[in-house]
N, C-alpha and C positions, 0 to 999 in steps of 0.2 A: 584438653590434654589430660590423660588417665595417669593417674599415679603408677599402676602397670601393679604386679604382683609385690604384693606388702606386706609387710608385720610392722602394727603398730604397739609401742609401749606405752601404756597409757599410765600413768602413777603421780604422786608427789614425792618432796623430795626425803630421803631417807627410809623409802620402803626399800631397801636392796636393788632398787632398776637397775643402778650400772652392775651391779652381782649376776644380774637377771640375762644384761645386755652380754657381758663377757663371758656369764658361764653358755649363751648360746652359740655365738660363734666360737667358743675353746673347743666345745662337739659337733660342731659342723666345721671342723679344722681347717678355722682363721686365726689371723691375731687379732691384738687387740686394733679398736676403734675408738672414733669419739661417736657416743651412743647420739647423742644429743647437737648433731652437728647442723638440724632448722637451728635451734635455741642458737649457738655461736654465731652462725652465720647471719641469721636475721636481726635477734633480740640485741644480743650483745654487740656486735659487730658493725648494727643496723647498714646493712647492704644495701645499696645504689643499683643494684643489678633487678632487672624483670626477674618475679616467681618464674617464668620460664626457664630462665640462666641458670638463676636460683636451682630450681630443684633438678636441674640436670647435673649441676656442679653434686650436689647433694645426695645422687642416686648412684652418680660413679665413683661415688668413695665410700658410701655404706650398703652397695650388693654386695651379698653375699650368698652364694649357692644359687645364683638367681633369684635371690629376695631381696627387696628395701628392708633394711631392715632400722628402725629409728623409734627413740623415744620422746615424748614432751610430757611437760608437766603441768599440771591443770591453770596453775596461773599465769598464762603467760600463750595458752591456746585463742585464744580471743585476738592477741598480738597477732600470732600468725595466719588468723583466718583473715583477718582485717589483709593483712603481705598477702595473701593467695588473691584478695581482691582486688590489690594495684594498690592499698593504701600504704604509705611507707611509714614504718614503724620511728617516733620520733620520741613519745614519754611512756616507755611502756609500762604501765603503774601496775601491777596484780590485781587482777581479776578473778575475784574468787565464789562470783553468782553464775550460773549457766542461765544463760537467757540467747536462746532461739537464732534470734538474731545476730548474736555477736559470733557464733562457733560454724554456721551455715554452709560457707565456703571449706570450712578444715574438712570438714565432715562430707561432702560432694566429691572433692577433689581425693582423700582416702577411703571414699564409702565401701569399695570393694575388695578392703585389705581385711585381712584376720587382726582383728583384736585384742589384747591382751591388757587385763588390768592388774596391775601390782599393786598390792595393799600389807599394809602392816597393822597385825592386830593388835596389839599395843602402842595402840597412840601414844602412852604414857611416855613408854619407849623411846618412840621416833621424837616427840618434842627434845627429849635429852638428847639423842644422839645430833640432832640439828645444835643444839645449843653449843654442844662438845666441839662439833666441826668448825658450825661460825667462830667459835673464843679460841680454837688452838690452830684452824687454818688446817686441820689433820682431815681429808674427807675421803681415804681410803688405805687398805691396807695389803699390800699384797707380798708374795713369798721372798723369805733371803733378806727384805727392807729392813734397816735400821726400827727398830719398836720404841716410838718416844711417844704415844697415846700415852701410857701409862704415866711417866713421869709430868708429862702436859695437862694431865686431868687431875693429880692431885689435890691442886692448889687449886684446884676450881671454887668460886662459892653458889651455892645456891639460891640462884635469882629466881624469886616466884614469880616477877610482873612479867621476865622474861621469856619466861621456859611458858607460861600460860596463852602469850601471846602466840607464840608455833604453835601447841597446845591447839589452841581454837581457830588459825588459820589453816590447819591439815583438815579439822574436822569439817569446815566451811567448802576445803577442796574436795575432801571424801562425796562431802552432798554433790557436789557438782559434779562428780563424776560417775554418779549413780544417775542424776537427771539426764547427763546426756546421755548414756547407753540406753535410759527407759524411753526418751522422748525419740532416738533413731532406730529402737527396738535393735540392738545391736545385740547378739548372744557373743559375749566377750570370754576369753580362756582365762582365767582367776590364779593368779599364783597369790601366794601371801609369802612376806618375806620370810616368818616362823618355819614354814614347808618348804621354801628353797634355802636355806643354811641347814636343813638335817638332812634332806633327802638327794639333795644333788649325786647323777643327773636327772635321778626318775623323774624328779616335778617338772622335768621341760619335756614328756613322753607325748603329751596330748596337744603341748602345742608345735614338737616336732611330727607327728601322725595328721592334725590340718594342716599343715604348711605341705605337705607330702614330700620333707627330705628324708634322710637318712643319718644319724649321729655315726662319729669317724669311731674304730672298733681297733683295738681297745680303748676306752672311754680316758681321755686327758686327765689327768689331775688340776683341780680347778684352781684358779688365779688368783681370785682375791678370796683374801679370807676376812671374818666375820672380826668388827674392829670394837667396839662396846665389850667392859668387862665388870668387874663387880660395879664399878665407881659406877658404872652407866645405873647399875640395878636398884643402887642406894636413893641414886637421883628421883628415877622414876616411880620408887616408891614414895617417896614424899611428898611428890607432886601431886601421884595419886591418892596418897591421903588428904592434902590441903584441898585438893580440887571436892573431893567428895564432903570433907569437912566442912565445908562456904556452900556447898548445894545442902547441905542438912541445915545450917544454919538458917539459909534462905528457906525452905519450908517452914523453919519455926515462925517467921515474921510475917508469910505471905498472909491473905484473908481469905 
């Protein structure tokens, strides 16, 4: 059974995906969705139903325009190739190695969709804005909403063991997700979150041009807006200083 005509979002968590997922159906004039309705429906949810049920349940609540359109995230890819094979998802621990064997199935069963990678190029960034979301439960922001990030991040304090650990779990999924598009030689369409929060909706031009739709004319005002503000910036530098501080240290010691 073919997946049929697709867009997949390939990312981890806090590059913009759902910014990425909602600013493309606001211009292919849909509402919103849940971007991520394998992950609910399988991971979280872990369903009893056949990958058959499964992804028909899943393809009639996120076509749009005649497209699947769906994101996952790299740890948690390995869980659903395992569901596409009949194994049912039971300790789904994060999987943060690509290895051949465990992604096989994801990869066969969407081999023939359009690809898309979201990446944030400030990891520094993305580790804080993950820390933010996990301690304040705030993991978007969108128009008219009560604005309580602000007052919520205040009083944050700055955890190094914690902010290092997302820190080195992005950059472990980052690898994996360069291995698997080198190892199925997949040419994936690249947004980075930096280029979709200035330029919306140009940056979705190239992946509306292979999909072969059309954006709805005059272009929407887009939905969510960008939720990180100085407090995130202060974070991120610190981090980024301590991290690169303990890599100089560690060259003075090595042999």
């Amino acid at each position: 059974m073919p997946a049929g005509k697709c867009i997949v979002l390939c990312a981890t968590q806090r590059t913009g995906s759902s910014m990425v997922f909602d600013d493309l159906l606001n211009v292919l004039g849909h509402g919103r969705a849940d971007g991520e309705l394998l992950y609910t429906t399988i991971i979280r949810s872990r369903t009893r139903q056949s990958w058959k049920n499964t992804w028909r349940f899943v393809r009639h609540r996120n076509t749009f325009s005649g497209l699947s359109i769906n994101k996952v995230m790299f740890h948690y890819v390995a869980h659903l190739s395992g569901f596409i094979a009949g194994i049912p998802v039971e300790r789904p621990r994060p999987v943060l190695e690509f290895k051949p064997e465990r992604f096989e199935h994801f990869h066969t069963f969407f081999r023939d969709s359009i690809w898309v990678y979201v990446e944030r190029i400030d990891v520094f960034a993305q580790a804080v804005s993950m820390y933010i979301a996990e301690t304040t439960d705030i993991w978007e922001r969108l128009p008219g909403a009560t604005d309580t990030c602000v007052q919520s991040t205040r009083a944050l304090p700055y955890d190094s063991a914690l902010l290092k650990s997302y820190l080195y779990k992005f950059l472990q999924e980052r690898r994996g997700w360069q291995r698997f598009f080198e190892y199925y030689d997949i040419d994936a369409v690249k947004i980075t979150y930096e280029d979709a929060v200035a330029t919306y909706p140009s940056y979705l031009f190239e992946l509306l041009a292979r999909a072969g739709v059309d954006a709805r004319s005059p272009y929407p005002e887009r939905r969510m807006l960008k939720l990180g503000d100085a407090r995130n910036d202060r974070l991120a530098a610190q981090l980024r200083e301590d991290v690169l501080t303990e890599l100089y240290m560690h060259s003075l010691v090595a042999p």
